[in-house]
N, C-alpha and C positions, 0 to 999 in steps of 0.2 A: 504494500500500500504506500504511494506517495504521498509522505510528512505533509506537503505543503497541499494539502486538502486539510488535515487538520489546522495547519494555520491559518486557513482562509477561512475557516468556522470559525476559529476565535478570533479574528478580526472581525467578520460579520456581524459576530455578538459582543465587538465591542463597546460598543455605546449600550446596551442590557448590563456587563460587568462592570463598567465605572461607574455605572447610574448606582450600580449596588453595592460596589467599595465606597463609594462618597455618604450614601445613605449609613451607612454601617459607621462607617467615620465620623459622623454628621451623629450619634445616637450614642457615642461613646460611653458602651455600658458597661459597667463591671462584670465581672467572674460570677458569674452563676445568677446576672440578673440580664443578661443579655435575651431579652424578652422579645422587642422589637427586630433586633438582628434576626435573630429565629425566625420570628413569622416573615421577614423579607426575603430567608433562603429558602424556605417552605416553600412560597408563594411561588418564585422561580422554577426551585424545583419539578413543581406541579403543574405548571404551565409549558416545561419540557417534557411531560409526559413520565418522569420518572417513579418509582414508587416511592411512596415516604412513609417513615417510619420514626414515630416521634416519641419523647419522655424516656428515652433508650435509659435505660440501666436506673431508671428512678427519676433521671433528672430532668426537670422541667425544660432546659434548653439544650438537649442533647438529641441530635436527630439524625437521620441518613437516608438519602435518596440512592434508588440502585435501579439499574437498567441492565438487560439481558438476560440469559440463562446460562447457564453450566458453566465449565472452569474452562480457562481460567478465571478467577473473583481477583481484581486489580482494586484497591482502597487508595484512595484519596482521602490527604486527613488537610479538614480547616479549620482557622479558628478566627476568632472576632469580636474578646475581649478588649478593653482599654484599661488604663492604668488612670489610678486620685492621682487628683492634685498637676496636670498636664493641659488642660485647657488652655485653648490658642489660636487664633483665628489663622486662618491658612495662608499658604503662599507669600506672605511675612519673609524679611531678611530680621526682625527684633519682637523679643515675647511680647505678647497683646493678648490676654487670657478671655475667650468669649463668655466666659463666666468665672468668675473669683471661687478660686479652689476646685474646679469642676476637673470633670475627666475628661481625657484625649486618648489618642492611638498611638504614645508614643515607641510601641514596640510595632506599628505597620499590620496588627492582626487586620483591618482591615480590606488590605490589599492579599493577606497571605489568603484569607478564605474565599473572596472574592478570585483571586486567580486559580485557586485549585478548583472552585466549581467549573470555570471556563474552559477547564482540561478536563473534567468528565463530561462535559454540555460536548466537546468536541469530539471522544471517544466514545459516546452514547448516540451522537448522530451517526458515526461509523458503521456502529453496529445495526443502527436500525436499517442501515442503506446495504447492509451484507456486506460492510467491508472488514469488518472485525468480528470475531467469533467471542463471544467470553458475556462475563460482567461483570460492569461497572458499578462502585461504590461508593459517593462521596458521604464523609463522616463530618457532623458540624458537632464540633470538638469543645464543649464550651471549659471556660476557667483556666483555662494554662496559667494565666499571670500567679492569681490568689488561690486556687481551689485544685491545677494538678485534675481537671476533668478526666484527661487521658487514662490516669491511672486508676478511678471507677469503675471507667467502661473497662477498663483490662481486668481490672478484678472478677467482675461480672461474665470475664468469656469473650467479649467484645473482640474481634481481630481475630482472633484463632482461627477462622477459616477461612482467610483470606489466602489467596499465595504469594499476594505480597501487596507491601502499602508505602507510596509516596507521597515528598510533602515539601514545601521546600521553606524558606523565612527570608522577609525582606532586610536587605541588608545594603553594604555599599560597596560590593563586590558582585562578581559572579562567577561562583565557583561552586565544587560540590565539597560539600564537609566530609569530611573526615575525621578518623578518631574516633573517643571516648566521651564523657563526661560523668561531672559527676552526681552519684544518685542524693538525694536527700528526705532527709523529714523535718515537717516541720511541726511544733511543738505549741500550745499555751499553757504558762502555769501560771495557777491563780490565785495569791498568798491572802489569807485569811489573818486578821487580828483582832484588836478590842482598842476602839477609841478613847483618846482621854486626854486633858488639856496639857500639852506642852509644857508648860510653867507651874501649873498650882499642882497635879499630882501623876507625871510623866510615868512614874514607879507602877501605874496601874493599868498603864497601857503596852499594849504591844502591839510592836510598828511593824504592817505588813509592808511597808516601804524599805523600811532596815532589812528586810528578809531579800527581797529583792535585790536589793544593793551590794547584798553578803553572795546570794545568788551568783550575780553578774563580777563578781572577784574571785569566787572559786573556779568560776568557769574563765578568767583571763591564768587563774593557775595553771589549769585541766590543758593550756594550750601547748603546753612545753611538751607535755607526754600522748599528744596527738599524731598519728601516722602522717609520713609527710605531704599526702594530696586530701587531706581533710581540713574544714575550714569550720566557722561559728561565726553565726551573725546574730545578732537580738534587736528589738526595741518593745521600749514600752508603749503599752496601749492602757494602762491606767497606773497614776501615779499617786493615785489618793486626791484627796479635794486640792485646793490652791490656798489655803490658810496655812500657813507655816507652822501655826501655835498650837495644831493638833496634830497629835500620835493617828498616824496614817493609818485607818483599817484598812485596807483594801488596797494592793498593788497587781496587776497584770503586766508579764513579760512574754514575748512570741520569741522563740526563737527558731533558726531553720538550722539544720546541721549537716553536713555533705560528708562523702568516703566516698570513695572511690569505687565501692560495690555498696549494692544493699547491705549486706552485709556488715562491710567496715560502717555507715552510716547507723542501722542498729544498735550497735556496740556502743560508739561513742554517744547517741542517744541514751542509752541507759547510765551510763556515767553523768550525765548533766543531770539527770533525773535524779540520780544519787545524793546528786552537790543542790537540788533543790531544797531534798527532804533533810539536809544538812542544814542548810540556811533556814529552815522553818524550826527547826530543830534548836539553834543557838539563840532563836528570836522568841520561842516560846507561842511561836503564831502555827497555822498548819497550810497544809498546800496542797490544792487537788491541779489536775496535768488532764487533757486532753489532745488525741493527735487533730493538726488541721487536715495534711495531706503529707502525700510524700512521692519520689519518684525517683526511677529507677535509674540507672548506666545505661547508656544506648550501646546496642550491638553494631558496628559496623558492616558490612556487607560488600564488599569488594566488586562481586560480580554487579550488582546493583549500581554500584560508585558509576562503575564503567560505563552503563547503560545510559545514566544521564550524563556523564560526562560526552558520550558520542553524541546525544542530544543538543549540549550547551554548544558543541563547534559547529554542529549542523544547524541552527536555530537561527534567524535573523537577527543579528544585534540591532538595537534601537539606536534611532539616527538623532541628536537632539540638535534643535533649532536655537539660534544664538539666544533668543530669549530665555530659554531652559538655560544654559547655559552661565548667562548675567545672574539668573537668578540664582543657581547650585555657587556660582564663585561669592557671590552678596553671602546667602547660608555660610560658606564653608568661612569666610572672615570671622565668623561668628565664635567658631570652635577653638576649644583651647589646646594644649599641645596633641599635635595629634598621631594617632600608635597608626602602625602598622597595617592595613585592616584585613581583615578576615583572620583564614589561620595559613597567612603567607609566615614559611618557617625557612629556617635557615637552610634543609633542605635543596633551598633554591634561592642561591645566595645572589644569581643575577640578576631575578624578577626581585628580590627584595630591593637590592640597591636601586635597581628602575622609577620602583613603586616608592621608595623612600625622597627621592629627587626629585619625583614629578610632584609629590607629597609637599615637601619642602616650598618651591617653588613657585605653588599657586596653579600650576598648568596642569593639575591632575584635578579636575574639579568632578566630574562623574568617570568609575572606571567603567570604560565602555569597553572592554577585550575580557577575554574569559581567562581567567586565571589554571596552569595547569593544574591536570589532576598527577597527583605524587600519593599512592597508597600510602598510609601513612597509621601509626599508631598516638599519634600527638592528643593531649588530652585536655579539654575543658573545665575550669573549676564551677563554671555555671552548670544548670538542670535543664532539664526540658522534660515533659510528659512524654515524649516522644519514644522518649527510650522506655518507655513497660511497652508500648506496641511492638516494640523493636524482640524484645522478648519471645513475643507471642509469633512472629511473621517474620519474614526476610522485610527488612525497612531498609530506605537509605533518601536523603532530601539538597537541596542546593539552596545559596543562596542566591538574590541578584540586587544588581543595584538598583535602588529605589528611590536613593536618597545621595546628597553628594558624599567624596571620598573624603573617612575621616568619622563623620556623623556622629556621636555621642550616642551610645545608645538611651532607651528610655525620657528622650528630651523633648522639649517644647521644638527643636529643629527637626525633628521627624515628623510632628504631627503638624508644623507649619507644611511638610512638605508631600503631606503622605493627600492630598485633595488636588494634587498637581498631576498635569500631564507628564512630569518625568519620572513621577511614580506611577502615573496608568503604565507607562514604556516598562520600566523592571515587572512590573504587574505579568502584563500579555509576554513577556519573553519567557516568565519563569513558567503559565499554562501552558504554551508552546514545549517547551522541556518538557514537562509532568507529562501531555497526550502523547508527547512521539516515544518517550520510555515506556508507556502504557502500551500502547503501540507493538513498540518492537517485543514487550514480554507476551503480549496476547498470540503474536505470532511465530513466535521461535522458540519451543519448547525447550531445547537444549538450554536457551539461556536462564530460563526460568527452572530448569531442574538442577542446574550449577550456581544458582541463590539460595535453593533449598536445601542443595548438599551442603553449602556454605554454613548456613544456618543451623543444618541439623548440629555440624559440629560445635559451632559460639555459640547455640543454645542448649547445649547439654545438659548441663548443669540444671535446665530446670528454672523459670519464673519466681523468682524469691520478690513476690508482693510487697512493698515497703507499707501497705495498710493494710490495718484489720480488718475483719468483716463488721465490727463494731464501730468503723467511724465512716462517719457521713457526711459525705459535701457542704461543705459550707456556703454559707452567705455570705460575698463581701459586703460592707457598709460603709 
């Protein structure tokens, strides 16, 4: 089958996928309230004919449209979360908040979900016209940021019969990732005391804020005898009232904790948990812990890697017009020192110095070339839900540029940038990728049976859940 039939679908429907990356963008809703997004992929959806299949695994915004019959089953995973406190009116070179403290898409989920439906709308047309045999699945993947959705539906089964699931994340590269990262959980503990005035009789209080405090010290101890790709983050979400003069009942601390497998992240989780009951313990106050979410190490896939890497060279790069252009150089002034980006490694010590000078010099404002692909073991100290489907399935995803080179992630300069044409460009390049690797797996058995061989081997060991069956999706607020 000739790619560039699938790319003329997603072209045709381009103006349907920006109209619904912009809506989605335009709605910027949190983790597990992503209400309106849902009913907009739905609606889609369903107006392509596909099946849908909603409230998947319990969760109100968790859904998936599928077209075809029999194997092979190709998943598409999207998402379309936003992150607090990011609000920003668009297309800005300086922050301008369209609402004081509100939400934005400073991680591009809008584009990412938005282009992976464009790549099953393009592999579903296929099939309907007899040019592809199999089916198609897109999964609307909610809470990556706060809630770690992915790793419900994986708990639940979700993925397992797939033979394989692609996905990719906007970024200011385009390349296909590689590696590791790392898994995590994340944690609330929630320190209980007994109020009582500051000054006249402190001796009758006890400070759920002193527990917290003793908390957040033993755990800057716990860091020395930490394996050395594990990390600890916290903040407080309740610090007692704002009166100085009373003995604080009530303290809440979140924390997230990473290792490098479920496993090492378990481990170290029980140790903070120890240094809680420790701190509640010295304080005379007590402490109950709940998990929020947690998520896994992503399995690599090499064969997979390959597949979209022959896609990223075969795909049309985006052409950008001098106005894109003023406008990504305006943004990229904005940035402060700026790293390397993606996971260019030293590896490939000429495209760094390249990338590092064009970097330097202002005249690397979008990277528009595809970064080689170098199999690679290099490892992330970030998460992604990504990795428990990776578990379950052969996975493997790219990023593209969406945004200019350098971009900060999680910033007011993504979400100024993510309602733009040079992000609709990364958008349609990275569905373009997703349908032609769908593509070539629906049609060449071989390569799809040397992913699964792949697979059987990196996933032997077995789906080590980073959650219970006792804890349940959160609300953000």
């Amino acid at each position: 089958m000739e790619k560039e039939l699938l790319y003329r679908i997603i072209e045709e429907t381009a103006p349907q996928i920006t109209d619904l990356s912009d809506r989605i963008w335009s709605y910027a809703e949190l983790s597990m309230l992503e209400h309106r997004s849902t009913a907009a992929y739905v609606e889609v959806l369903k107006a392509e004919g596909f099946t849908v299949q909603e409230n998947l695994c319990g969760i109100a915004t968790a859904f998936s449209g599928s077209f075809g019959s029999g194997r092979p089953v190709i998943g598409l995973l999207g998402e379309f979360d936003a992150l607090s406190g990011l609000s920003q009116a668009p297309g800005l070179d300086h922050p301008q908040p369209l609402e004081a403290g509100g939400c934005g898409h400073g991680c591009g989920h809008n584009l990412l979900g938005a282009g992976a439906l464009s790549a099953a709308i393009a592999i579903k047309r296929a099939i309907a016209a007899g040019l592809l045999h199999g089916t198609v699945v897109f999964y609307g993947c909610p809470g990556e940021e706060g809630c770690a959705g992915k790793t419900f539906m994986a708990r639940d089964g979700m993925f397992r019969d797939l033979d394989a699931a692609l996905t990719w994340h906007p970024g200011d590269t385009n390349e296909v990732t590689v590696g590791s990262n790392a898994a995590s959980i994340q944690m609330e503990y929630s320190f209980s005391g007994i109020a009582a005035h500051a000054a006249d009789d402190p001796w009758n209080g006890r400070s759920a804020l002193d527990a917290a405090e003793l908390m957040n010290v033993g755990v800057q101890f716990l860091r020395e005898h930490m394996p050395p790709r594990a990390t600890i983050h916290y903040a407080f979400s309740d610090a007692g009232c704002l009166s100085p003069n009373v003995v604080q009942p009530t303290a809440r601390l979140i924390y997230m904790i990473r290792g490098a497998t479920v496993a090492n992240a378990k481990q170290l989780a029980a140790r903070v948990a120890d240094i809680a009951k420790g701190a509640a313990l010295m304080t005379g106050t007590t402490v109950t812990s709940r998990q929020i979410d947690g998520t896994a190490n992503t399995l690599s896939n090499q064969v997979l890697e390959q597949v979209l890497y022959n896609n990223l060279l075969a795909a049309p790069l985006p052409q950008y017009t001098p106005e894109e252009m003023d406008f990504a150089r305006r943004l990229k002034a904005t940035f402060g020192p700026t790293p390397l980006p993606g996971r260019v490694t030293g590896e490939n010590p000429r495209l760094r110095q390249q990338i590092a000078e064009q970097t330097a010099n202002g005249t690397l404002a979008v990277n528009n070339f595809v970064i080689p692909y170098i199999p690679s073991c290099t490892y992330s100290q970030g998460s992604t839900d990504v990795g428990d489907v990776s578990w379950l399935t052969p996975t493997a995803q790219i990023t593209a540029a969406t945004w200019p080179s350098g971009s900060p992630g999680h910033s007011w300069q993504n979400v100024s940038c993510g309602k733009t044409s040079l992000s609709h460009k990364g958008m349609l390049l990275a569905a373009k990728v997703l349908a032609g690797a769908a593509a070539d797996l629906m049609q060449d058995t071989d390569l799809l049976e040397q992913a699964q061989a792949e697979f059987a081997v990196s996933a032997a060991q077995g789906y080590d859940c980073p959650i219970g069956p006792e804890v349940t999706p959160c609300v953000e607020q």
